[in-house]
N, C-alpha and C positions, 0 to 999 in steps of 0.2 A: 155535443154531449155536455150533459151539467154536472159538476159535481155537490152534494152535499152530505153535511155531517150534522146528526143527529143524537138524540137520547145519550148525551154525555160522552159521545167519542170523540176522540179525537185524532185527529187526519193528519199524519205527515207524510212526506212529498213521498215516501218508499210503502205507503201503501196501494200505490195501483189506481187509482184513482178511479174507483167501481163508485156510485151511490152507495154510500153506509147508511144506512136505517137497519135496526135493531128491529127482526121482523120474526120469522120463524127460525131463525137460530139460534134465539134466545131460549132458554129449556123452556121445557109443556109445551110451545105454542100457541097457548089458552090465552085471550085478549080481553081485555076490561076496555072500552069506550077505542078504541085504536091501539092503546098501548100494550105491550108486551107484559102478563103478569109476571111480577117480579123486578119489574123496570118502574113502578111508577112515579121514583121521586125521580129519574129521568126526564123526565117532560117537560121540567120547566129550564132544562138546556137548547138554547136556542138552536135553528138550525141556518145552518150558513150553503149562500149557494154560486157557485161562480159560474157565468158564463161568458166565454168558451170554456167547456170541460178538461178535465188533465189529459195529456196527452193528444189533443184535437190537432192535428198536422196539417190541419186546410180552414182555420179560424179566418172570418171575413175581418179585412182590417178595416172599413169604412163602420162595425156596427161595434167596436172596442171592444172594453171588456164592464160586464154588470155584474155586480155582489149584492145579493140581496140575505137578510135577514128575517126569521120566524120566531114569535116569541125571543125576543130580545130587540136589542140595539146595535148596531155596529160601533165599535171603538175606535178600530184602525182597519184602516186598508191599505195596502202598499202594492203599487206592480212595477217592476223593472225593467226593461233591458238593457243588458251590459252592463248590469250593475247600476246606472243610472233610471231616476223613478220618472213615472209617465204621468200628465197633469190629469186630475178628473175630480169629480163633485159629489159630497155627503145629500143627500136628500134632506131636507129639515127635521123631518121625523127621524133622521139617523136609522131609517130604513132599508136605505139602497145607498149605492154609490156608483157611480158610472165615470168610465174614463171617454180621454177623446179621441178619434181615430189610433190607428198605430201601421207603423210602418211595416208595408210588406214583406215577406220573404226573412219574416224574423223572428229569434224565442220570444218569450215574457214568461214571467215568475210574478205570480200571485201572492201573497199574505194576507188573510183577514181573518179580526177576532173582534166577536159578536161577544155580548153579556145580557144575562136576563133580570128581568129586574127583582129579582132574588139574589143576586151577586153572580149564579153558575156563567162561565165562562166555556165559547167554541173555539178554539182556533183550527184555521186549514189552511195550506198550503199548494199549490196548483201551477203547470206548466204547459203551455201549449203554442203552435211552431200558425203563422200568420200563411195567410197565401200570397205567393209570388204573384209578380205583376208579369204578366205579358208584355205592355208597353208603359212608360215611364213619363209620366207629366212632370216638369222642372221649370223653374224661371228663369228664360233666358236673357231676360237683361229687364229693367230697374234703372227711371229717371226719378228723382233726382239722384247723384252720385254717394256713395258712400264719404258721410262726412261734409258733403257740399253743403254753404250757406244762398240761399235762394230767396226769388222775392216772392212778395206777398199772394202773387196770382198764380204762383208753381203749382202745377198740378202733376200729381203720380202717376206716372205712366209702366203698365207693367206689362211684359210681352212672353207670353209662354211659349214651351219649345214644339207645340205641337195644339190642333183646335182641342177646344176645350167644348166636350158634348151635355155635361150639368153643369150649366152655368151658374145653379142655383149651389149644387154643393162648393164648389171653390169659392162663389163670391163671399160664401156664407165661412170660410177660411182665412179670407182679407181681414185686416183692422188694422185702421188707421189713430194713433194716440198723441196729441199734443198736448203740451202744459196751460195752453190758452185754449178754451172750447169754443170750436167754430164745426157750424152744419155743411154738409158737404152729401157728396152720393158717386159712387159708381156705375159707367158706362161702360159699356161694350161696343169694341168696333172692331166687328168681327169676329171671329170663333178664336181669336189667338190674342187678342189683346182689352182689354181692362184701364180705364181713367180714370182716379177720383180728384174730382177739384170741388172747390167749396161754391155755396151758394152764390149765384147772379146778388151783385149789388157788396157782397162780405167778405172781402179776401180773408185769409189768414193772418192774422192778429201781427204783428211783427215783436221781432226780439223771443225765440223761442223756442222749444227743441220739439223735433218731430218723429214717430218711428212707424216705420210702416214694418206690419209680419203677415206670413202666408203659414199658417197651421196649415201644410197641404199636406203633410205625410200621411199614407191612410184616406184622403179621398178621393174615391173613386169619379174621374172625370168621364167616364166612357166604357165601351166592353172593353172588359180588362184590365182598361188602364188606371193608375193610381201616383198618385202625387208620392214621392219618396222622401223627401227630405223638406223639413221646415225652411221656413226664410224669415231673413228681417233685414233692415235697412233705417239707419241713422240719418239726420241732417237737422240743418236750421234754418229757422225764417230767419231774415236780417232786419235791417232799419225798413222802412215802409216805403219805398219810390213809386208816384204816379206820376208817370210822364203823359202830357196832352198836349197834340198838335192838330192845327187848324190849315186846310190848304187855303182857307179862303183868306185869313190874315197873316199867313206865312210864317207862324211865329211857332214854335214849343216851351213847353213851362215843364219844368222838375219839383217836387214835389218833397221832400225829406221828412218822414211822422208828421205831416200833416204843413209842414211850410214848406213857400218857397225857397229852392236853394239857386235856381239857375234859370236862366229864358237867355235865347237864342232865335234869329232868323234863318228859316229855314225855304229850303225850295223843294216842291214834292211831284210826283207826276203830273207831265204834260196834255198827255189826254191825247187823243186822236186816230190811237190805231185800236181797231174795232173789228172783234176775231171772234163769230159765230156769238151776238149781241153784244160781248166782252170788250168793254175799254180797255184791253192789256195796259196801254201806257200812264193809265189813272193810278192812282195811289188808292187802295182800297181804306174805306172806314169802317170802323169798329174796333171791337176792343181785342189788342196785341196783345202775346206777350213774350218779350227778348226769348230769344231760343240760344242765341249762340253769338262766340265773338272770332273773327277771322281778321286778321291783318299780319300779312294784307288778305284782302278778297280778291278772287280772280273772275272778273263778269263780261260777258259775251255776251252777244245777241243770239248766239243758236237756241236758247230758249223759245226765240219765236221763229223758227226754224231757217235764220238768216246766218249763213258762217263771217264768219270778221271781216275779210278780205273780198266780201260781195258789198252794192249800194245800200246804204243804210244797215249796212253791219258795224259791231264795237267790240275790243278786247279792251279792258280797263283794268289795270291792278291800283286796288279802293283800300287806302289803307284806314282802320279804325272800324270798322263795320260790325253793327250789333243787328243778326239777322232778327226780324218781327212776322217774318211770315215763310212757307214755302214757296210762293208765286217770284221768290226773287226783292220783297222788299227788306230794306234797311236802314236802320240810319245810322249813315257816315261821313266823312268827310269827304268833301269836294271842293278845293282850290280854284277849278277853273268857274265854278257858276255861284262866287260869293257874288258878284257882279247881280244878279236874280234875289239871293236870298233873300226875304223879306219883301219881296215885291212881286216875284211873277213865277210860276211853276212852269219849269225846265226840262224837270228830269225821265226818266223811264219808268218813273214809279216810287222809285227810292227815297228818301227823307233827306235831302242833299245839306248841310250842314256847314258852318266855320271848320277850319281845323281843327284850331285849337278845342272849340266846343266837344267836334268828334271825340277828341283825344280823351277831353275831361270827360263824357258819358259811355267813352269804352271802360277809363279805370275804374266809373261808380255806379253799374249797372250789374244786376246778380241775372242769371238767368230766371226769367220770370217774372220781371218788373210788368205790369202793364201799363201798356200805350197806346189813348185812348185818340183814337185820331177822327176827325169831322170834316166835315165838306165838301167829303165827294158823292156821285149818285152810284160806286160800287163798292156793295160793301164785302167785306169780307167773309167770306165762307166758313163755317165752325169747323170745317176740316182743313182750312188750308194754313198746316202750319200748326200753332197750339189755340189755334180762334176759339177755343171751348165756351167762353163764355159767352158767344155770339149763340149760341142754344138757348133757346127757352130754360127755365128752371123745371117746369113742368116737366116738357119733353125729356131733357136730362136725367130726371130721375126716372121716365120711363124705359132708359135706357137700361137701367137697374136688371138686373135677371129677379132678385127680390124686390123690383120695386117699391123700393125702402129710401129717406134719409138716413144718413149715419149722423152721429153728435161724438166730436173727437174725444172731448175732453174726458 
C-alpha cells in the first residue's frame, strides 16, 4: 500500500495512514479540471508518496523504501530504525529518493517533506513492519583477519554460512575500498564462497589501508532467505615482498618495494614419485602466495598414503615453515640437506632452506607475499592453496556472477 498526501494536507503518523486526496469530501463535489471547487490554490502543494505504505506488516526488505514527489521537490527524507537512519539516494531532479535494502523482521519510520515551487510545503510521516526471513544468510568467516597487515597478493576470501542462490544480488553487496586504486574482480567457488584479488601481472599497491563491507542485510539470496546484518572488515597492505625461486639454479631472491633484500640457496623437490600423471614429489611452479606460518610444522608421508613407520615413510617436526600451497609445500628450514642447497633438489617438494634464512623469512613474510617459483614441468593448480593467480584474467573475471571488473579506489 502507498501512502500519499495532497492539496495542502498534512499527514501525521495518527492519521491512519488511508490515501488523503481531497475528493468528494470537500463540499459541492463539483470539480474544475480534477480539483475540487473551492480547493484550487491547493494544487500547487505538492504530493508526497512512500512506499511501503503506513502500516504495511509484510513490506519486502530486498525492494526498500521509495518516496517520490508531485508537483514539487523533495527536501528531506529520513527513515529509521531504532532510532538510527538507513542510507539511500536523492534522485538529481530531487524527485525521488530511494533507500537500500533493510533488514528483515523490522519497523522503520518514514519522514518526508516535499515543497513546490511556489514555496507551499508537504510533510508525511509513515511506519511499516519488514518481512521475516525464514532462513538467514551471515558471513561466516573473512580472510584477511581483522586488523591484519598482509602482502601484496592477499586476496579476500569470504565464506557464507549457507549456498548462496543470487549470486548476482549479494555479489552486487560486496565492495571492496582501498586508498591506492587497483582493478581487481570477484569469483565464485561454489555456492558458499566468494574471492576477490586484483588483476594478473598488479598486486595491490603496498603501504595502505583496506576495507572490505557486505551491505547484505535485506538481500534476498534465495526462497526466503535474506542476508541480516551488514558487515565490514579492516586491514593493510604492508611493504611490497616478491619472493622468486628457481629449481633449476637452486637459489631464492626477496624483494623489498622493489629491491633486493636477501638471496639464499635453496633445495626444492626431487621428482620421481608419479601418482595418476602427478610428479607429487616435484615442487610445483607458478605463482604462490604464503598462506600461513607453523613452527614447528608437523609433516608425514600419510599424505601419499604412506604412514611413518612403513618403507619410505617420514614424521618430521620443520621448524620455521611458511606454507605456499595446500599439496603440502613450504619454505623452511632444513639442517640436514644444507649439504644440497644450491646445488641438487632433495626434497619432497618443499623449498628446503639455511636455518638461519628460514628463521629470517618466517619473521619478514605477511601472509600473501607471492612466490614466484620456475623450473619445473608441474605447475600449480589455481585451486590448490591460494594459486589464484594462476587463472587466466579473463576466466577470473568470468567467474564474476556480474561479470564485472571492480576499481577499489
Amino acid at each position: 500500500m502507498q501512502r500519499r498526501v495532497s492539496a495542502g494536507v498534512r499527514a501525521g503518523a495518527g492519521m491512519a495512514g488511508a490515501v488523503l486526496l481531497l475528493t468528494t469530501a470537500c463540499s459541492g463535489g463539483e470539480k474544475e479540471h480534477g480539483v475540487p471547487v473551492g480547493e484550487k490554490g491547493d494544487a500547487a502543494v505538492p504530493q508526497v508518496t512512500i512506499d511501503p505504505g503506513n502500516g504495511n506488516g509484510k513490506a519486502a526488505p530486498e525492494d526498500g523504501v521509495t518516496v517520490t514527489a508531485a508537483g514539487g521537490t523533495l527536501q528531506q527524507v529520513t527513515v529509521t530504525r531504532k532510532g538510527k537512519p538507513v542510507d539511500g539516494a536523492m534522485a538529481a531532479d530531487k524527485k525521488s529518493w530511494k533507500s537500500r535494502t533493510l533488514r528483515p523482521g523490522s519497523q522503520y519510520q518514514v519522514s518526508a517533506v516535499a515543497t513546490s515551487p511556489k514555496g507551499k510545503s508537504t510533510t508525511i510521516n509513515s511506519t511499516f513492519k519488514t518481512l521475516k526471513a525464514a532462513n538467514e544468510l551471515d558471513i561466516a568467516d573473512v580472510s584477511p583477519t581483522s586488523g591484519e597487515k598482509v602482502g601484496v597478493g592477499m586476496p579476500i576470501i569470504v565464506t557464507f554460512n549457507r549456498a548462496v542462490g543470487d549470486k548476482k544480488a549479494v555479489e552486487q553487496a560486496l565492495e571492496v575500498k582501498s586508498t591506492k586504486p587497483a582493478t581487481g574482480a570477484w569469483h565464485w567457488v561454489g555456492d558458499t564462497q566468494a574471492i576477490f584479488r586484483t588483476q594478473n601481472g598488479h598486486y595491490w599497491q603496498p603501504n595502505q589501508k583496506v576495507t572490505f563491507s557486505a551491505k547484505l542485510a535485506g538481500v534476498k539470496s534465495g526462497k526466503k532467505t535474506y542476508g541480516m546484518s551488514d558487515f565490514s572488515r579492516k586491514f593493510s597492505i604492508g611493504d611490497s615482498h616478491i619472493i622468486t625461486a628457481s629449481t633449476k639454479t637452486h637459489h631464492l631472491t626477496v624483494k623489498k618495494n622493489g629491491k633486493k633484500v636477501k638471496s639464499w640457496p635453496i633445495s626444492a623437490g626431487r621428482g620421481g614419485r608419479v601418482v595418476n600423471g602427478v610428479d607429487t614429489y616435484a615442487t610445483t611452479s607458478g605463482v604462490h602466495l604464503t598462506m600461513g606460518k607453523e613452527n614447528p610444522a608437523i609433516m608425514t608421508s600419510e599424505w601419499m598414503g604412506v604412514k611413518p613407520d612403513e618403507p619410505g615413510g617420514y614424521k618430521e617436526v620443520i621448524p620455521y615453515a611458511v606454507r605456499i600451497s595446500n599439496s603440502g609445500e613450504y619454505i623452511h628450514s632444513m639442517a640436514s640437506t644444507v649439504w644440497a642447497q644450491g646445488h641438487q633438489n632433495v626434497s619432497h617438494g618443499c623449498v628446503n632452506s639455511p636455518p638461519s634464512a628460514a628463521r629470517w623469512f618466517y619473521r619478514f613474510s605477511y601472509r600473501g607475499d607471492p612466490v614466484v617459483i620456475t623450473g619445473t614441468d608441474r605447475d600449480l593448480g589455481w585451486d590448490n592453496g591460494w594459486g589464484y593467480y594462476q587463472m587466466s584474467w579473463k576466466k577470473w573475471v568470468k567467474g564474476s556472477a556480474l561479470d564485472r571488473t571492480v576499481t577499489t579506489g
